[in-house]
ZAMARGU-4260 file (C-alpha; in steps of 0.2 Angstrom, whole numbers, plus 5000, padded with zeros to 4 digits):
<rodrens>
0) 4829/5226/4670 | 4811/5224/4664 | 4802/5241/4658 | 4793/5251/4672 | 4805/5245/4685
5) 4818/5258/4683 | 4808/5270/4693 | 4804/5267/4714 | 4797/5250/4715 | 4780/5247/4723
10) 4776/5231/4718 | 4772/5220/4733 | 4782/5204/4724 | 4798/5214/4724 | 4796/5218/4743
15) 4793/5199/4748 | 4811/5194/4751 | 4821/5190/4767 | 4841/5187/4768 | 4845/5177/4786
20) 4850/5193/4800 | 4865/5191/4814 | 4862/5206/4825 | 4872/5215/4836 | 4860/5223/4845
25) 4844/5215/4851 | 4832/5221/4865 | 4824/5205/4865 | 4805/5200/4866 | 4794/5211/4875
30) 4792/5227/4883 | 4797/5235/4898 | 4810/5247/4906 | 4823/5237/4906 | 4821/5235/4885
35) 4821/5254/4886 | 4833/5258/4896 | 4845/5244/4883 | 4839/5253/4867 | 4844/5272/4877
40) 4862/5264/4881 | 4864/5256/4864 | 4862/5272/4857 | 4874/5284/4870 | 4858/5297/4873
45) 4858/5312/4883 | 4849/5308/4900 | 4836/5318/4894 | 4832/5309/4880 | 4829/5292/4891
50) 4821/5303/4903 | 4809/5304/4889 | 4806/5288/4884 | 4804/5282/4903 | 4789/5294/4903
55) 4782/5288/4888 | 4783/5270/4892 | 4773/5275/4908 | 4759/5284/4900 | 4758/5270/4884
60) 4756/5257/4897 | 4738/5267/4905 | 4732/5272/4891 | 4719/5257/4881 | 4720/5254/4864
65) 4710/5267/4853 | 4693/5263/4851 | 4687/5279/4841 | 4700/5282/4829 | 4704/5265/4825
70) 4698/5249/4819 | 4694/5235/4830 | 4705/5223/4825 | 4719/5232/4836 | 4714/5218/4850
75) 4723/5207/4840 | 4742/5213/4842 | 4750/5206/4855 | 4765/5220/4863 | 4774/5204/4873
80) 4778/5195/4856 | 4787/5211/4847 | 4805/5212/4845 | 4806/5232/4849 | 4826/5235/4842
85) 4834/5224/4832 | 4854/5233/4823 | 4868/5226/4813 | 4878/5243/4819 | 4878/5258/4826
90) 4886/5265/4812 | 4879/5272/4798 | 4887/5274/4781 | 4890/5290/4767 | 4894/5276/4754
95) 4883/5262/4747 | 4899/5253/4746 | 4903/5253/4764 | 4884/5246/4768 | 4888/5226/4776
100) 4883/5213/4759 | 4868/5207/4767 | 4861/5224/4768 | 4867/5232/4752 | 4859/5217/4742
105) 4841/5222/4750 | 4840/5240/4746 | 4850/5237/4729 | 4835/5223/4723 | 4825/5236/4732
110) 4831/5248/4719 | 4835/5261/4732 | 4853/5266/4726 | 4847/5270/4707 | 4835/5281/4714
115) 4848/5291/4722 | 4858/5292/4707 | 4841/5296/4694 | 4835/5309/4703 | 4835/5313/4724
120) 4842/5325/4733 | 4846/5314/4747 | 4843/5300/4752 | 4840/5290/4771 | 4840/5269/4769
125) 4835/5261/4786 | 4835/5243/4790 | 4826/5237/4805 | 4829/5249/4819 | 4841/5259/4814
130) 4848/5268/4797 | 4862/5260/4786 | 4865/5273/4773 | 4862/5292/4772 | 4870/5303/4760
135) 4863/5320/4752 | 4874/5330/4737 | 4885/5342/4743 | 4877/5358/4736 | 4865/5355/4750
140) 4877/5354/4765 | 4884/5373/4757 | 4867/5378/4759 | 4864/5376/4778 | 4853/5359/4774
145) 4853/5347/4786 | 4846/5328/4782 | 4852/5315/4793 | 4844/5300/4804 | 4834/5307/4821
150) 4848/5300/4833 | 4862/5311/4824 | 4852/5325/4823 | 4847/5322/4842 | 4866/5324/4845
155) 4872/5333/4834 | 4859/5348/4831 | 4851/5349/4847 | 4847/5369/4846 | 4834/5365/4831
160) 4830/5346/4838 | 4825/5350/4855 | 4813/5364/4850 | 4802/5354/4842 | 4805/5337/4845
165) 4786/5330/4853 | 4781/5346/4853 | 4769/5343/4837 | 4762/5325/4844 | 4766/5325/4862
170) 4769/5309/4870 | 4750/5309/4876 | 4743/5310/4859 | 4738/5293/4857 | 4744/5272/4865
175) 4754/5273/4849 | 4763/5292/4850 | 4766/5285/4865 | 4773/5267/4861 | 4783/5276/4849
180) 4791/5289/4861 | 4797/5274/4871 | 4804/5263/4858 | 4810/5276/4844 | 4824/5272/4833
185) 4827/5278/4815 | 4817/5289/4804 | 4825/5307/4796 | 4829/5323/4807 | 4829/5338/4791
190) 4831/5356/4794 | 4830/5368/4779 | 4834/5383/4783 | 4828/5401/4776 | 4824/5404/4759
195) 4831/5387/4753 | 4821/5380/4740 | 4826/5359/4736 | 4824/5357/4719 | 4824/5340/4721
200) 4816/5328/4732 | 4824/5319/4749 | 4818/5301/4752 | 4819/5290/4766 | 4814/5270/4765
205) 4809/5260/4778 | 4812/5243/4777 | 4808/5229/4789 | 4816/5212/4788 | 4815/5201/4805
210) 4801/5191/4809 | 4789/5197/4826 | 4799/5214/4824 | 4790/5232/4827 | 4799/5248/4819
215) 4797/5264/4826 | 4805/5277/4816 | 4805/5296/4823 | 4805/5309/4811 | 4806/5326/4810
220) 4806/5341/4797 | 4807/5357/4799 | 4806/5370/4784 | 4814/5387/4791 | 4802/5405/4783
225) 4800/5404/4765 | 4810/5388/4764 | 4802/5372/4753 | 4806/5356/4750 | 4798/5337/4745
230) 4801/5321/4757 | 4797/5305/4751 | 4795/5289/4761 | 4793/5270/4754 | 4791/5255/4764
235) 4792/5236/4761 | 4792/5220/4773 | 4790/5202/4767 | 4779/5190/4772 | 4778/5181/4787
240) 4766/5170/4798 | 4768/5180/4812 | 4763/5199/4816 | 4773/5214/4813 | 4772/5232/4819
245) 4776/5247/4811 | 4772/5262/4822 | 4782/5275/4815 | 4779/5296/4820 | 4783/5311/4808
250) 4780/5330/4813 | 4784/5343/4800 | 4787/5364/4804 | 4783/5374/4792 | 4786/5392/4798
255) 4783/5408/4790 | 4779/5407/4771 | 4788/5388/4769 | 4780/5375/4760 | 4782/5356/4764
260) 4776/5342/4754 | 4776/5324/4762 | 4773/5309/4749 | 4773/5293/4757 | 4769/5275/4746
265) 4768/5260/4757 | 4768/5244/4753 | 4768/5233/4767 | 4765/5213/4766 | 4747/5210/4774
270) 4754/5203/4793 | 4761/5219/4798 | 4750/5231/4809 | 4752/5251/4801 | 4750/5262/4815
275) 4757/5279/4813 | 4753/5296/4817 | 4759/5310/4807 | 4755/5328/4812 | 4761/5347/4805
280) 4761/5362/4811 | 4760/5378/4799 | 4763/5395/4803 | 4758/5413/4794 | 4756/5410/4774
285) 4764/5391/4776 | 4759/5379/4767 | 4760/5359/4773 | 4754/5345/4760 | 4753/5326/4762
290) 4750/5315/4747 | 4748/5298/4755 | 4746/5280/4745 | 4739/5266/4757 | 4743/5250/4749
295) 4746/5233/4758 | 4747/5230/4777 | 4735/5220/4787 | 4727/5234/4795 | 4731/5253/4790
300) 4728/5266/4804 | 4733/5282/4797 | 4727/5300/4798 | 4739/5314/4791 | 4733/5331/4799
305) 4738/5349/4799 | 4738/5361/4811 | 4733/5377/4804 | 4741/5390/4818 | 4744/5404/4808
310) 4738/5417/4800 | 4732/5412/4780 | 4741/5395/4784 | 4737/5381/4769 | 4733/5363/4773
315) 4732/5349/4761 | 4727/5330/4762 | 4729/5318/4746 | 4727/5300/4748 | 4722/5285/4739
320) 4719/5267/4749 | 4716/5250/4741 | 4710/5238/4753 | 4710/5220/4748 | 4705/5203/4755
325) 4712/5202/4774 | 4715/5223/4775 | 4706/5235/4782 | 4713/5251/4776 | 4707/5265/4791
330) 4713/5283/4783 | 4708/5301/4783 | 4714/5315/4788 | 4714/5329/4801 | 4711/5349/4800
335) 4713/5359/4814 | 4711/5378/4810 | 4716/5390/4824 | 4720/5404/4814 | 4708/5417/4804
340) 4707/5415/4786 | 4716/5398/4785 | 4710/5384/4771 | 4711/5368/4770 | 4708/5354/4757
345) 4705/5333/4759 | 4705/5319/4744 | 4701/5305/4749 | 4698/5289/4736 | 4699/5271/4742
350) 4695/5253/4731 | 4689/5239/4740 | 4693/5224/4731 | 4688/5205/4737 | 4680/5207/4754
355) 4694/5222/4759 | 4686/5235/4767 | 4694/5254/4767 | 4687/5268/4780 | 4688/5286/4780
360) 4689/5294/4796 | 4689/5313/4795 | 4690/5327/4806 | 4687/5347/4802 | 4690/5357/4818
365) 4688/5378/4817 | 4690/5386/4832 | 4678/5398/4840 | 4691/5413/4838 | 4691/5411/4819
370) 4685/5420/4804 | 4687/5418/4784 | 4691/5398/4786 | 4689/5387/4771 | 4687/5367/4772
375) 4683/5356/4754 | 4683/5337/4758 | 4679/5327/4744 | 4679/5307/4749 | 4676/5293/4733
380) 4674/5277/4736 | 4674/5262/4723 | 4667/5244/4727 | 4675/5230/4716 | 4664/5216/4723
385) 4649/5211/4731 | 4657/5206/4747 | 4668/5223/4747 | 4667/5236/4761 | 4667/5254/4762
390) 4665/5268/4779 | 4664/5286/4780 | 4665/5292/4796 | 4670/5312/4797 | 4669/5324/4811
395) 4666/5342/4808 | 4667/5355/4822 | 4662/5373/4815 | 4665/5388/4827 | 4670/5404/4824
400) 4660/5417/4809 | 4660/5418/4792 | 4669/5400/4790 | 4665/5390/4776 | 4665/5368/4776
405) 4661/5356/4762 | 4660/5338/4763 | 4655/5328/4749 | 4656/5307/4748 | 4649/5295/4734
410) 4651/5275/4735 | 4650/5267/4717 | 4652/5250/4711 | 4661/5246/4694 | 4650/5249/4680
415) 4645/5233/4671 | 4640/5243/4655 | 4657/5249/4655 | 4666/5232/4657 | 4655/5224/4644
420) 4657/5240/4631 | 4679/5238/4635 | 4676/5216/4634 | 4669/5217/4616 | 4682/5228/4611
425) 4697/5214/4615 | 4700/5216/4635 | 4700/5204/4647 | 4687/5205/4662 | 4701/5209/4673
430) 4708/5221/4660 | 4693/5230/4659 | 4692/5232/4678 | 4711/5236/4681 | 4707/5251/4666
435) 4691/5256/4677 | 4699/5259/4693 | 4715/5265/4687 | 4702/5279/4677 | 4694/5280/4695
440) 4709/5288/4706 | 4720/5293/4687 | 4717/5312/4695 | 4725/5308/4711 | 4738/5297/4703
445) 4744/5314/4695 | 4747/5320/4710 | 4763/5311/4715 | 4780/5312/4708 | 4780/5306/4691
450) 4795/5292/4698 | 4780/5283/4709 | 4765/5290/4697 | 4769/5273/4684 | 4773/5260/4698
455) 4756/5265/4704 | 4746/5261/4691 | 4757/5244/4689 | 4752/5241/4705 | 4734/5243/4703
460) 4735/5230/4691 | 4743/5217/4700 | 4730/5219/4716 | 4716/5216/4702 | 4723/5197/4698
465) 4712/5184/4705 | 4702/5199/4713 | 4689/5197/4699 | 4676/5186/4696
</rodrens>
């Protein structure tokens, strides 16, 4: 194994595989209740549950694409022409060797099962629509810690599950809340419960393999007072001529005194459509942070948000988007403050590389009942090229007395000076500029686990071949 690749693999090569798929389970092409209504059986829900879905397929099918929080080339996905549930099995497994061949020799080039080895807590694998392997250590388990895929923990735990399942993005929220409430399979259900502090990280990765196919995972956390812990996410799919959809939805609970932290690194092939909508909500003294890397993916539209509902409740937004030729990266973030003396924080830094274009679309919101609020949002934006493209577009909605809000942007180009002054000195062009943008978001880099920190900056290396010039 080749230096570098020891560690969670982001590099968009090592993604671009495929092994030929037979299926148990397949809804078909297409959308309507009758595919719903398959996917509900398949999975031996509750009434309830399809109850649920029937409602969301309803309002999904009113409600028009996006046209303010979203780019415009949603137009261009066609819902007849999706695969919306595509399963080898029903059953999951608790050991890697138990995981059918085919799937096993994904996530193990995928490098999945060393990671759970090196240094996770836990860890969720799933593989088109539903999950093929979960496991966490059993220390966990004798703590009360729950970490299992949504449709076990829909069964299994439904005292925690219901509470707070659609409760943070209702079905309403958006076409695509919406479309996932309908179609959901997959994604993680966690419960923490008081005072129990993970040391060490859960992961889930998402991995789509079928051609036309649209994955909808559903996942929900939820940190119990003064509980913490650190979910990780990766994604990969490989490369196809014809669209794919991944419009996945994660809420997070963060009550009294817990702290979340949701790292997600994606690395999607540039046919699928990203469309998700992730959303937390945090109580008195909470603390909710997303640290979000936007790589690959035709069209990214994704903006992490925190509802600040209690009392000195923390919100934190860090993301990073490169945006090359064919991608449009359409990130921010989302600050609701409902509670006095709330703060919140958003980084934002995007590269645009050949003629890719990255937006930032923010909202700050500070309701009219609030004092002592606090919102920093810092957005950098770097242009490799003439023909690159960079947007801010940011929303702030200021009520309330004595609350405080800061937004500061800048758009730069690479510096010529600096190229030339690193050229003479031995390195390439594309050297140089790969050393100038890695320098550029090095500070944001920092900021995820030291297992994804070094694959990063790999991968900003590889997105600069054939970008300069």
């Amino acid at each position: 194994m080749q230096q570098g690749q020891d560690t969670f693999d982001v590099d968009r090569s090592a993604g671009d595989f495929k092994y030929a798929e037979d299926y148990a389970y397949d809804a078909g092409v297409g959308l309507n209740e009758d595919v719903v209504r398959y996917i509900s059986k398949v999975k031996g829900e509750d009434e309830w549950v399809l109850n649920f879905r029937l409602s969301a397929l309803k309002a999904f099918e009113k409600m028009p694409n996006p046209t303010h929080w979203a780019p415009k080339k949603l137009d261009e996905l066609d819902f007849s022409k999706i695969r919306y549930y595509l399963a080898k099995s029903q059953q999951k497994k608790r050991s890697w060797d138990e995981v059918p061949d085919d799937v096993k020799q994904t996530f193990e080039r995928l490098g999945v099962p060393e990671q759970e080895r090196a240094f996770l807590a836990g860890v969720d694998a799933q593989f088109d629509s539903e999950s093929a392997y979960t496991n966490m250590k059993e220390h966990l388990a004798k703590d009360g810690v729950i970490f299992c895929d949504s449709t076990e923990g829909m069964r299994r735990y439904p005292e925690f599950f219901k509470k707070y399942f659609g409760k943070v993005i209702p079905i309403s929220d958006s076409k695509y809340s919406a479309l996932n409430s309908a179609v959901f399979s997959g994604g993680s259900f966690v419960y923490v419960p008081k005072g129990v502090k993970l040391k060490q990280p859960l992961q889930a990765y998402f991995r789509i393999n079928a051609e036309s196919f649209g994955q909808f995972e559903r996942t929900l956390i939820i940190a119990d007072e003064g509980a913490e812990l650190m979910y990780m996410e990766g994604c990969t799919a490989p490369r196809f001529e014809t669209g794919t959809l991944h419009s996945g939805v994660v809420e997070l609970v963060a009550l009294k005194g817990a702290k979340i932290q949701y790292v997600t690194v994606q690395n999607w092939s540039d046919n699928v459509f990203n469309l998700v909508t992730q959303r937390g909500m945090a109580e008195e003294d909470a603390q909710i942070r997303w640290v979000d890397c936007n790589i690959g993916s035709g069209i990214t539209m994704k903006y992490p948000a925190v509802i600040l509902k209690g009392a000195r409740a923390r919100g934190e937004v860090v993301s990073i988007a490169l945006a090359t030729t064919k991608q449009h990266q359409d990130t921010g973030a989302k600050m609701i403050h409902l509670a006095s003396g709330t703060t919140s924080n958003i980084t934002s830094k995007s590269v645009s590389i050949g003629s890719g274009r990255a937006s930032y679309r923010g909202l700050v919101y500070m309701a009219k009942n609030t004092s002592g609020c606090k919102n920093n949002t810092v957005c950098d934006a770097l242009l490799i090229n003439a023909n690159s493209r960079t947007d801010t577009y940011p929303a702030v909605v200021c009520g309330g007395e004595n609350n405080s809000v800061q937004h500061e942007a800048s758009v730069s180009k690479i510096n010529e000076e600096q190229i030339f002054y690193m050229r003479q000195r031995g390195l390439s062009e594309q050297e140089a500029v790969s050393l100038s943008v890695n320098g550029f978001v090095n500070d944001l880099v920092k900021e995820f686990p030291m297992e994804y920190s070094v694959e990063l900056r790999r991968l900003i290396d590889l997105q600069m071949e054939g970008s300069v010039g």
